[in-house]
N, C-alpha and C positions, 0 to 999 in steps of 0.2 A: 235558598234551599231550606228544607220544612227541618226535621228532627235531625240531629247527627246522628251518624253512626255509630257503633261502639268502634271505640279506639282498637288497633290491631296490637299497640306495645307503645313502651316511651320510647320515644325518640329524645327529648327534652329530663335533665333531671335539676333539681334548687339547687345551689350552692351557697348563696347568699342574699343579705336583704341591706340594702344602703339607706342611710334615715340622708339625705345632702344637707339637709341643715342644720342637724345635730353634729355630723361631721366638720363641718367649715367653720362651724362655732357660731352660727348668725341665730341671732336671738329671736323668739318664738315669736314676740311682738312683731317681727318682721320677716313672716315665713315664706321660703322659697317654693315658685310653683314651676314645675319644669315645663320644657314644652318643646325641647329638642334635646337629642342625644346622639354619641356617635363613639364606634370604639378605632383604635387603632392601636395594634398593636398589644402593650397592657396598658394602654391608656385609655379610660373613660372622659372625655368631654360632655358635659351639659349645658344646656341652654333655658335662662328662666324669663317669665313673664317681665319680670324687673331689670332686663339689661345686662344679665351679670353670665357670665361663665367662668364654670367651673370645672377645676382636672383633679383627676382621682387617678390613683396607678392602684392596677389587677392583677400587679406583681403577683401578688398571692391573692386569687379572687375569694377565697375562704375571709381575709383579712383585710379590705380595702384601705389605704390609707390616702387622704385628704392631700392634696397636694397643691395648692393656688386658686385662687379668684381673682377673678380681671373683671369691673367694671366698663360696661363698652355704652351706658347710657341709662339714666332712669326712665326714661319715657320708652325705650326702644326695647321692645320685646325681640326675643329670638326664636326664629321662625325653621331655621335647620344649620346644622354643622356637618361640614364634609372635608375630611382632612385629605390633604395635599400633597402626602410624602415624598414624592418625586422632585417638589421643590421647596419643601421646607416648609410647609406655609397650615393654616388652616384655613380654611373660606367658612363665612358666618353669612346667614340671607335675615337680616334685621331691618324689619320694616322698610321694606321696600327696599333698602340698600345691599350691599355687598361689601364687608368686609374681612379683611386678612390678618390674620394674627400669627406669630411665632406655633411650635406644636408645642411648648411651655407656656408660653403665657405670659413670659416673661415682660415683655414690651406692651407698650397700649398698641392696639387694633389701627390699622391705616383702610382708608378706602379705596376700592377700587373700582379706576375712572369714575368719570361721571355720571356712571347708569343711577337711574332713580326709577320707583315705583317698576320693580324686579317683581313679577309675579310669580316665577320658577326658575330654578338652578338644579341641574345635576351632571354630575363629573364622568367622565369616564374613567372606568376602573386602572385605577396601579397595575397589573399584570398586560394589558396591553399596550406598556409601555415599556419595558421591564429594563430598569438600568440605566432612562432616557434622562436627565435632570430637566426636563419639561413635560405639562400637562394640558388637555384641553379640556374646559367646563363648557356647558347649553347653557345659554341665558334666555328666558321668554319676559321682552319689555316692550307692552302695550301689544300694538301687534307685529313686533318683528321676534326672530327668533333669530338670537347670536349665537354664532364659536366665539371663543375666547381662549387664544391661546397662549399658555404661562410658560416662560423661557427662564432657569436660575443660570444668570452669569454671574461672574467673578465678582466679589465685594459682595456678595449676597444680597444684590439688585432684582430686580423682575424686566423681565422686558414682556411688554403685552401688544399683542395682536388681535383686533377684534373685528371680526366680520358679520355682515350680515347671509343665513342661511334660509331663510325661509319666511314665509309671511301668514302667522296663523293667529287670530282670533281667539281669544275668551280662554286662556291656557289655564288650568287648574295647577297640573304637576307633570314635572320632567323623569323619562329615565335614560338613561344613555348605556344602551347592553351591546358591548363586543364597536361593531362601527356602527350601529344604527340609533340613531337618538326617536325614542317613543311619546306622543304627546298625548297628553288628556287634556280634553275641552270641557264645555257647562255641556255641551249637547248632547254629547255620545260615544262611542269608542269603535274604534276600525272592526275590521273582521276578524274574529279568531282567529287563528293557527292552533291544531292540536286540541289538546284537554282544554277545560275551561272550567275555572270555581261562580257559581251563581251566590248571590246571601240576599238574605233577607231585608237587610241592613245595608248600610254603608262602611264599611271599616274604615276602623281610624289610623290602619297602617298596615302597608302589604312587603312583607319584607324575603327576600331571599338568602337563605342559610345554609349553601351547598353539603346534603344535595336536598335540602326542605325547603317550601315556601311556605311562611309562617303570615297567620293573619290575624290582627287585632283587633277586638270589638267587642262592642255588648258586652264588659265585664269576661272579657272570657279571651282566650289566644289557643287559636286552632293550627296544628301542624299538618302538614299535607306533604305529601309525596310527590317532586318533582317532577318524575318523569311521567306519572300518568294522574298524578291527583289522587291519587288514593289519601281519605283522613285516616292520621297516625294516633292522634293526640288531643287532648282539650285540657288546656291550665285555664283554671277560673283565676279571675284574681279581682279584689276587692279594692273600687276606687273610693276614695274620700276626697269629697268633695268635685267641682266641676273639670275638667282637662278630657286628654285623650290619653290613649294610650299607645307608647311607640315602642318599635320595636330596633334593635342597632347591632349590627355584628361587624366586624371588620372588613372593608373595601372589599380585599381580594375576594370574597365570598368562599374560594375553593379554600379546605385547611381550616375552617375560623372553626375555633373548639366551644368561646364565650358566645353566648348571648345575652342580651341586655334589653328585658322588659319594663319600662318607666311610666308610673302614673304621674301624678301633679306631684304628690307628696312622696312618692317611694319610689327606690330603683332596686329590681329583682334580677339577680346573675343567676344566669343556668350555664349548664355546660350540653353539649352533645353526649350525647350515650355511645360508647362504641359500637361498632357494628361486631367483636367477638362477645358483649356482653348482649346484643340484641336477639343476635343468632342463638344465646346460649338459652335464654330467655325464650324464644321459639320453639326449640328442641324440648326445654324441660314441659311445655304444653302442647309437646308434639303435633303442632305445626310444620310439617317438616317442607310444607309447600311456600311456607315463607318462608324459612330458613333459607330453601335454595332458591329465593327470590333475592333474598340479601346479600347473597355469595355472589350472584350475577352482579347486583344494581351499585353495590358500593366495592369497586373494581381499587381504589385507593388501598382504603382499608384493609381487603384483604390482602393487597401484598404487604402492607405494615405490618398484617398478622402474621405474612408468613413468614417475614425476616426476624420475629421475637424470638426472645434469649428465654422464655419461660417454656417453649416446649422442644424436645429435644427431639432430631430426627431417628432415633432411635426407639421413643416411643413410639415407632409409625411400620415397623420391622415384622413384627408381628401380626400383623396385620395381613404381610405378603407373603411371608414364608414360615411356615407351622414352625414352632420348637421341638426338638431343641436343632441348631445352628449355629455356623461358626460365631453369630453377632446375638447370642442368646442372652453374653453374661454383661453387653450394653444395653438392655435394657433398662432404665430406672427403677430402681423399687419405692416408687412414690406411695404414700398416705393410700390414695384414690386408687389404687388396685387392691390397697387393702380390705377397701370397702364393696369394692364389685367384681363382679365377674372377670376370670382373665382375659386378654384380649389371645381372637381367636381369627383365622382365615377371612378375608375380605368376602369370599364368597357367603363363607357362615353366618357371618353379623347378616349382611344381606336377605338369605334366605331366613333366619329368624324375624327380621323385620316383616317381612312379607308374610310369617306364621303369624304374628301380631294382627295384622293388615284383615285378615283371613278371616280370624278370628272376631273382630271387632267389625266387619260385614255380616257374621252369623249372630253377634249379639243384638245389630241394630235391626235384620227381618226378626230379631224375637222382641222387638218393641225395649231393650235396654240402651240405655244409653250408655256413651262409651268416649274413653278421652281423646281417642283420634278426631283430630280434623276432619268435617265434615268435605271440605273441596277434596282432600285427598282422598278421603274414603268412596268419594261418588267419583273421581276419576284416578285411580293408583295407577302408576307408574309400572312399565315389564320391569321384570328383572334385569334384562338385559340392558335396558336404558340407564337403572339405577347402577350395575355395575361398571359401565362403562363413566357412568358421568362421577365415582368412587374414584375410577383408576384415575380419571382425566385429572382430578384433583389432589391425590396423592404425588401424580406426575410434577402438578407445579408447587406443590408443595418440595420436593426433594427435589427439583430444578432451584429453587430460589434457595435451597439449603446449601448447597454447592457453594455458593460464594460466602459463608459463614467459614469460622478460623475453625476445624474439628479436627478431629484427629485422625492418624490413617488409615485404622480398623473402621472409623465411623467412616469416613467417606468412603471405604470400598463397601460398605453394607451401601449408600447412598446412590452409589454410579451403579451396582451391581442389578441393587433393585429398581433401580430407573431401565437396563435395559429388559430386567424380566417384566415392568409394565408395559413399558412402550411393544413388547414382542406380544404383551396380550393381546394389545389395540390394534397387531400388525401396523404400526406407524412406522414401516421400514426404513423412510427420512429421516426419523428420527433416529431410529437405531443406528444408520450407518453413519451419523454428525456425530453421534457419542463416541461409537467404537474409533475411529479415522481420529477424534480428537486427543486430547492430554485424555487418561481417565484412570479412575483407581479400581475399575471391573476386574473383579476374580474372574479369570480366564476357566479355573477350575469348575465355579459352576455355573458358567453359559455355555460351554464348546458343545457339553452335549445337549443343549436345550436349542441351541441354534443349531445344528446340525440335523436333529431328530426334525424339525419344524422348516427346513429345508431355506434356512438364511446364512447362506454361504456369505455371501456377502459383505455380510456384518458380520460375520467370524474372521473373514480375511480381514478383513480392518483392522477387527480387536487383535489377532497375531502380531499384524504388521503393528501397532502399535506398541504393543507387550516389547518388540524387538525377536517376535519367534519368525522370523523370519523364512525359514524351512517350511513351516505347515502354512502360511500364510501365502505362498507362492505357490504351492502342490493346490492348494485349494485355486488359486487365479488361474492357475493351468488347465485345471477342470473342469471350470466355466467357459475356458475362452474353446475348448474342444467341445462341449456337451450343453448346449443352452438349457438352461433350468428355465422352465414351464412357470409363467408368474413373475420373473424374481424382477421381470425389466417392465416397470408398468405400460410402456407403449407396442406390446406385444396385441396384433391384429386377433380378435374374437377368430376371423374367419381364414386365420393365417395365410392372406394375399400378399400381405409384406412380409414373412416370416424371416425368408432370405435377407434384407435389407436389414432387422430388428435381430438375427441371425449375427451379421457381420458387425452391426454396431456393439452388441454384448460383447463378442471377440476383443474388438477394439479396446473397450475400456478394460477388458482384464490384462490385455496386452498393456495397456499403460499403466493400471496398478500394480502392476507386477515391476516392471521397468525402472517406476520410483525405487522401488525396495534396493533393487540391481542397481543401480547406479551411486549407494550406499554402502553396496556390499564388497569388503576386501576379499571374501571367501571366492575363491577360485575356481573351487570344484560347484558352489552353489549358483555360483556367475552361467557356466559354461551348462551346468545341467540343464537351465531355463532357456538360457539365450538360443537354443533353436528353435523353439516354440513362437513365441517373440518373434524371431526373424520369420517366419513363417508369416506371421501377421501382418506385420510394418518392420520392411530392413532400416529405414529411419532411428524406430525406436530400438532396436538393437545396436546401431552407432553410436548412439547416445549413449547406449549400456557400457560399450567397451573402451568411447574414449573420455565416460565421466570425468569430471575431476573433483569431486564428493566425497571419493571413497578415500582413505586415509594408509592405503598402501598399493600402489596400481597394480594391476596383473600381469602375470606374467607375460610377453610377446611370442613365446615361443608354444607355450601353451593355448591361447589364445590362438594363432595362428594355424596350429594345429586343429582346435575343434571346428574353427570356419567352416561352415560347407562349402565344396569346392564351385560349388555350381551359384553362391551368391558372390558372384565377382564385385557389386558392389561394395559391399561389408568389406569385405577384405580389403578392395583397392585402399576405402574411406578408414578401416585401420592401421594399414600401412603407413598411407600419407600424414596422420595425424601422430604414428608414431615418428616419422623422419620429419615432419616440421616443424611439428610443437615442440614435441619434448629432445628433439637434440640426439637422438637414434644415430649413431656414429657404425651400425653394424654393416657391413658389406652385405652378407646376406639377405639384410629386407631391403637394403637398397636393390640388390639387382631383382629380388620376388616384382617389389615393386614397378622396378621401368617393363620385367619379364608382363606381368597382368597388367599393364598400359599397351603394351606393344603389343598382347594378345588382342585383347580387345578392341582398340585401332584396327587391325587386319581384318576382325572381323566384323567391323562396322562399314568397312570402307567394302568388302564385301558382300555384306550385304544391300547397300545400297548401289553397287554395281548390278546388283542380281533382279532387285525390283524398281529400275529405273524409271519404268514406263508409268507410273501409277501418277497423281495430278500434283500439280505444279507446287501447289503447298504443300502437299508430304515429304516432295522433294526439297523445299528449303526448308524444312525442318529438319531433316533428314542429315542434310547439307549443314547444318546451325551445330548439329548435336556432333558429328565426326569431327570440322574443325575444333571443338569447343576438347575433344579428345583429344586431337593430335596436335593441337597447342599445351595440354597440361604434358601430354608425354615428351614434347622438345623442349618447355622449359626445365624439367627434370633431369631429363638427359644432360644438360649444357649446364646447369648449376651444380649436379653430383659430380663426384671425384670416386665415390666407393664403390660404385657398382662395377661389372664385369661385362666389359662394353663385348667382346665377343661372343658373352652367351646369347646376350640383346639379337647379335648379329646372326647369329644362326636362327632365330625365330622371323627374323624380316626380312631372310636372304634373298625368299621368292617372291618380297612385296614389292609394292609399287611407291613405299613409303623412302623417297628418296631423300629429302632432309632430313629424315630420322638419322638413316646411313650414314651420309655426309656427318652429322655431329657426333657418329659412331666412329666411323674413319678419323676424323680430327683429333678423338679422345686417343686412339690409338696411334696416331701420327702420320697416318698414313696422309701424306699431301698432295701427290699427286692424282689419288684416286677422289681424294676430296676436291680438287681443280676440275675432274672429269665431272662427276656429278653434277657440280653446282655450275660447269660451265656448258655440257654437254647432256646431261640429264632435264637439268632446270631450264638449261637456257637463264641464266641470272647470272649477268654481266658484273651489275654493279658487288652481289655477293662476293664472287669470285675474286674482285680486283679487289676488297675489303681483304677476303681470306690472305690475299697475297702482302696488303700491308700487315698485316697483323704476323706472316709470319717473319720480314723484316729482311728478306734476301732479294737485290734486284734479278738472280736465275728466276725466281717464282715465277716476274712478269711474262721472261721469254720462254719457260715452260705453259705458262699460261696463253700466249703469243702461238706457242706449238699447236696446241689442242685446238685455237679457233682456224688456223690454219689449215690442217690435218688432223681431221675429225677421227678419219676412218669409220670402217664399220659402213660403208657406201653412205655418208654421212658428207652431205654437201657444207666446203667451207664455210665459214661465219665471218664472212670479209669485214660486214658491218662492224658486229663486235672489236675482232681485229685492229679497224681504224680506230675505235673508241679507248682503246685499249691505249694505245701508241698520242695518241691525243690527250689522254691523260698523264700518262707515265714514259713517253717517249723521250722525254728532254734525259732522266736520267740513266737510259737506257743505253748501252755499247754499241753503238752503231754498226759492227762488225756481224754481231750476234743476231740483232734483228735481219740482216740483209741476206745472213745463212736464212733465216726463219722463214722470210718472206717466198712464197709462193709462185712459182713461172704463172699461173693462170692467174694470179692478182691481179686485176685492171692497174693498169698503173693512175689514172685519173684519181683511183679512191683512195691511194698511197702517196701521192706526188706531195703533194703539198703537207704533210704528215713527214713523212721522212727530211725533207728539206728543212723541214722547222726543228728537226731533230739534230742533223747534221749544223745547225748553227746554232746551236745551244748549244750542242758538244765542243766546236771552235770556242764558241764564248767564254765555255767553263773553263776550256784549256788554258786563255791568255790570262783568267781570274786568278786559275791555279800558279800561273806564275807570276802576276803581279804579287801574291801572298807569297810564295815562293821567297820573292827578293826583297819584299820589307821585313819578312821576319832573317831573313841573312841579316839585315844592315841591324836591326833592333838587336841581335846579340852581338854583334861585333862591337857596337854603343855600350852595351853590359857589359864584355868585359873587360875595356878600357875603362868605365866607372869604377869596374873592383878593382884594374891596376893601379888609380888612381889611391882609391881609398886602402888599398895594402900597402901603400908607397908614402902613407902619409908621416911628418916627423913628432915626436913626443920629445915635451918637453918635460923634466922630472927635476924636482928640489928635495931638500933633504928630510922636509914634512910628508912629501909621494907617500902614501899606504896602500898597500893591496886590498881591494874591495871585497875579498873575502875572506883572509883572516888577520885583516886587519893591523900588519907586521909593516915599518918601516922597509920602505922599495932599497932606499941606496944603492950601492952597485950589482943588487940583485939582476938575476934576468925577470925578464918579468915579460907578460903577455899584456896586449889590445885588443877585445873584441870590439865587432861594428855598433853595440848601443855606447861605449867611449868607456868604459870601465876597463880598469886593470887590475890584473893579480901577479902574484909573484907563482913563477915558473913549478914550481913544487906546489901550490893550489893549481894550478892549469892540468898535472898531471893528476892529480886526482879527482878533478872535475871529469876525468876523460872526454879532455882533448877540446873541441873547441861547440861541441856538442848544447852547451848550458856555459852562460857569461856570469861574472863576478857578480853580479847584480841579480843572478836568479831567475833570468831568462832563458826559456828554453827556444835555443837559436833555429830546433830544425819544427817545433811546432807552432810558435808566437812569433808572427810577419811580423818584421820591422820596414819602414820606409823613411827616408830622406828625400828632400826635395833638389839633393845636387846630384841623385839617382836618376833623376826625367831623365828620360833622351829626349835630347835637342838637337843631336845631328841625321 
């Protein structure tokens, strides 16, 4: 490329100047010429014509201090250093070889493998690897092109893997960017991608310094712009004597703040320029077209800038809302307002810039020059563009302020004035994340600004979050009745779907609303909503009333009461959740309850009597949903005890719901009308002879026996049953009783053998009854000859005898013998009462005693 351009600003500024050989102490006679360099960290490595490297720490790059030389050969020149931090290591490309040194320098250099005549080396970068203790280096040797990959294991070993990846010719130099390794040849270079730098020259070093790529040459280092090439920058710098000049920042590229320019005999430390001091730098040359080039392109930086402790979110207040206000006496009365204008309305700065703008077009058609920017002044910016890209940036400025430790007046000036921007931008996303969220928004000055500007929405949030719970519901009320025009962005231009985008608004304010309600103990504030809601989704109204959120339930009787009568479901799904869940021991909701099952059952079973004809799937669905009812209402029925089985009964008296009856009759005791039902209703055998053992009388069976018998009602006998009946339970049946029971028109074939088996189990039982009969005579006759025995038995007493309970010389006392063999004397027996409890403390009539000369053996 022919002339440079004038530079647009520094990017690059000095910091310092390193003499390496006045530092190391090596004496002039034997001057050091560099020829590789490399930073990590605040460590400086160098590499000199003579073999040697040297470390220097940047601890404070103002002040470098000298830290080791390590000899690695006098003949062997060093060709590049690339440090290895992933595994400890530093890689050195000296003549032709590869070797590894500590990142001290503490130990002599060891080689690695036996690669010889190494033409190129380069590493891939530390950060795609992040945390890995292994590294992969390019190697170009002759003409293969190696990986090589570094493994740190235990003992602080290497373990190396080396493969061949490619096969290329004539390598000059390696890069290895992200996964793709880059080759330069003697011949030429692949295709661009993107921007591209041309020079006149060759440089002697092309270096990347996110976000610059910086390039060495011709006494001079040119800084260029990443992203598009644009030059920033020219440092001249003066060589003595012959070398190149290299250029070194730290691996990771992205963050490195040092830079490090090295001639033969000198090393120049620069730093980066921030990007608030470049911008600042821009603005004072009213540039303003770079400035909001720099805001875009160093995306880092500015959020570093924006999370700084030097500018206070309160200088930024002003800005939004004129003074004076409640957050008037937070602003700083810093120096720099002393000196300029006060700050004044975003809009105002605005429109004054563009009177500048304005102006400095009418001085350039009068041939004056002027210090605006000429790109800006030949295309300005609308106003509206500039305001808007103002706001967009105060926004993330007081978004990244939020997470700073401030105080509470400051952060409700911060949320407050976040939602009055975001409502400038109409970013209603935005608004309703803030308000819905935690937030310190003065509710006092948005209600009316969201209100006037028709962001219902976002006001119901900010209530519902405040805890105003009152106006934040009347507002969701409102919406889910009256669709606001706008507020739903998938609202039809040509309102085809209106209805559809209609019902879905409803929806969600029926669920915003609902959250609130299902928190709220208030009674009167519950029940005021909850029609509206039910209206919507009876779901989200169940939800409301059998919350368990709220931290004191509501009342049941109240509740009960606002029900609409006509949402049977609500109600049923309140009841049941008041008598299951929570333990509802009331008689009153229990019978409400079985009362609204048993309605409802009638009138499903009714209506699907009424539209039978209709096709065969609606009818097992139909069919699906009434069992599914008249299963919830008989296990209710059969597990309550409180309800009022004959109110039930007067509601089902003309249905067809005859198990219902049956478990209604039962509850009330009535058993023979329950045998008819379930014998003569249902026709269910097996129920009937169940009900009959459960009630535990053998009359049951032969009343039951009646009924299949003599149905009545011109109701033909149930012979079948009948026999099943006598076939199950006939053995303990009176024989006397069934053979009243039994029927003149009974076939005798279907009885014959049923009765005869019956009649000889009766015989059986009778000879059983008296076989027990006569063993239990003889077992106590046996009993009480054992007691005669053992009453009859003789004591013998000496003049040591004592009474076992108070312990007094027997002698010619009377005394007593209970059956555990203890004795007392006569006057303890009467006060033991009687023979009740033995000298020994045994109580005779509840603690069994047994003897083995007790058996009976006869």
């Amino acid at each position: 490329m022919g002339s440079q351009p004038p530079a647009s600003r520094a990017a690059l500024e000095p910091l310092a100047t390193l003499d390496p050989a006045a530092l190391a102490g090596v004496p002039a006679s034997s001057p050091l010429t560099v020829r590789a360099a490399a930073l990590s960290a605040h460590l400086l490595y160098l590499g000199t014509g003579g073999g040697k490297l040297l470390l220097f720490s940047l601890q404070d790059p103002s002040n470098p201090e000298f830290l080791r030389l390590l000899p690695i050969g006098a003949t062997i020149p060093v060709s590049a250093i690339l440090p290895l931090p992933s595994v400890a290591r530093l890689l050195v490309h000296a003549d032709g070889l590869l070797l590894l040194a500590d990142p001290l320098l503490t130990r002599p250099v060891r080689r690695l493998g036996s690669l010889r005549n190494v033409a190129a080396v380069a590493a891939r970068r530390a950060s795609a690897d992040p945390g890995s203790p292994s590294c992969s280096i390019a190697v170009s040797v002759g003409k293969k092109l190696l990986r090589v990959d570094l493994t740190l294991q235990d003992g602080d070993e290497l373990d190396v893997q080396t493969r061949e990846i490619a096969a290329v010719e004539g390598v000059k130099a390696l890069a290895w960017v992200d996964d793709s390794v880059f080759v330069a040849t003697a011949t030429g270079f692949g295709q661009p991608v993107g921007s591209s730098l041309v020079f006149n020259t060759t440089p002697d070093c092309i270096a990347e310094v996110f976000p610059y790529v910086i390039v060495a040459g011709d006494s001079k280092v040119d800084v260029y712009r990443r992203r598009n090439g644009a030059h920033l920058q020219t440092i001249p710098v003066a060589r003595t004597g012959q070398g190149v000049l290299i250029v070194a920042s730290d691996d990771d590229g992205i963050g490195t703040e040092l830079v490090v320019i090295a001639t033969a005999y000198k090393v120049f430390c620069y730093h980066k320029v921030s990007t608030v001091e470049q911008i600042k730098a821009s603005l004072r040359r009213k540039n303003y077209k770079e400035a909001i080039s720099l805001l875009e392109e160093f995306e880092t930086d500015v959020n570093h800038f924006l999370l700084s402790e030097t500018m206070q979110p309160s200088e930024i207040f002003p800005f939004i809302m004129r003074d004076p206000n409640r957050w008037s006496d937070l602003v700083p009365r810093k120096r720099y307002w002393g000196l300029h204008p006060p700050p004044k309305p975003l809009e105002e700065v605005i429109d004054d810039g563009l009177v500048i703008v304005q102006q400095a077009l009418f001085l350039k058609k009068a041939g004056v020059d002027t210090v605006v920017d000429e790109d800006f002044l030949s295309n300005p910016p609308s106003r509206t563009d500039l305001l808007e890209l103002a706001i967009r940036n105060i926004i993330r400025y007081l978004c990244a302020s939020r997470v700073k430790n401030l105080s509470s007046l400051e952060m409700e000036g911060v949320d407050t004035f976040l939602m009055y921007l975001y409502r400038a931008l109409d970013l209603v996303d935005d608004m309703e994340r803030l308000a819905s969220s935690q937030n310190s928004c003065v509710v006092d000055e948005l209600e009316s600004l969201l209100d006037d500007s028709g962001h219902l929405r976002t006001l119901a949030f900010l209530y519902g979050s405040k805890g105003m719970r009152s106006k934040a519901l009347a507002i969701w009320r409102i919406l889910a009745r009256n669709y606001i025009a706008g507020l739903w962005k998938d609202q039809s231009e040509n309102g085809s779907c209106g209805t559809s985008v209609d019902k879905r608004s409803e929806e969600i304010a029926a669920r915003e609303a609902a959250k609130i309600l299902k928190t709220s103990s208030d009674e009167d504030l519950v029940l005021e909503h909850l029609g509206w809601v039910a209206d919507i989704d009876q779901e989200l109204a169940i939800a409301v009333l059998t919350s368990e959120m709220r931290e004191n339930q509501l009342s049941p009787e109240k509740v009960v009461a606002a029900v609409d009568t006509e949402k049977v479901v609500i109600h049923q799904r309140y009841l049941q959740w008041l008598i299951e869940d929570q333990g509802c021991d009331d008689p009153h909701y229990h019978t409400s309850y079985a009362l609204s099952l048993a309605k409802s059952a009638i009138e499903a079973v009714h209506m699907e009597s009424k539209y039978r004809g209709k096709g065969d799937r609606e009818i097992d669905s139909d069919a699906q949903f009434i069992y599914l009812l008249r299963e919830k209402l008989q296990l209710f029925l059969q597990a309550s005890d409180l309800y009022d089985p004959e109110d039930v009964l007067d509601v089902i008296a003309e249905s067809e719901l005859w198990l219902e009856k049956a478990i209604l009759y039962r509850k009330m005791g009535q058993e023979n009308i329950v045998l008819q039902i379930l014998a003569l209703k249902l026709e269910d055998s097996e129920a009937a002879e169940q009900y009959c053992a459960e009630i535990g009388r053998d009359d049951a069976y032969i009343q039951l026996l009646g009924l299949y018998l003599d149905p009545q009602n011109g109701k033909e006998p149930m012979f079948t049953a009948a026999v099943r009946l006598l076939h199950n339970h006939g053995e303990s049946l009176d024989p006397m009783q069934v053979l009243e029971r039994l029927s003149p028109d009974m076939p005798l074939q279907l009885a014959s053998d049923t009765i005869l088996r019956m009649l000889r189990a009766r015989v059986h039982h009778h000879r059983q009854g008296q076989i027990v009969h006569n063993l239990s005579h003889a077992t106590n006759l046996d009993a009480r000859l054992t007691r005669l025995e053992e009453r009859s038995r003789h004591v013998q007493l000496t003049d040591e005898s004592i009474c076992d309970s108070c312990r007094a010389r027997l002698g010619t006392k009377l005394f007593v013998m209970y059956p555990d063999d203890s004795v007392v004397c006569y006057r303890c027996y009467r006060n033991q009462q009687g023979d009740s409890t033995s000298g020994r403390g045994r109580s005779l009539r509840k603690d069994v005693m047994f003897k083995q000369s007790w058996l009976v053996s006869r």
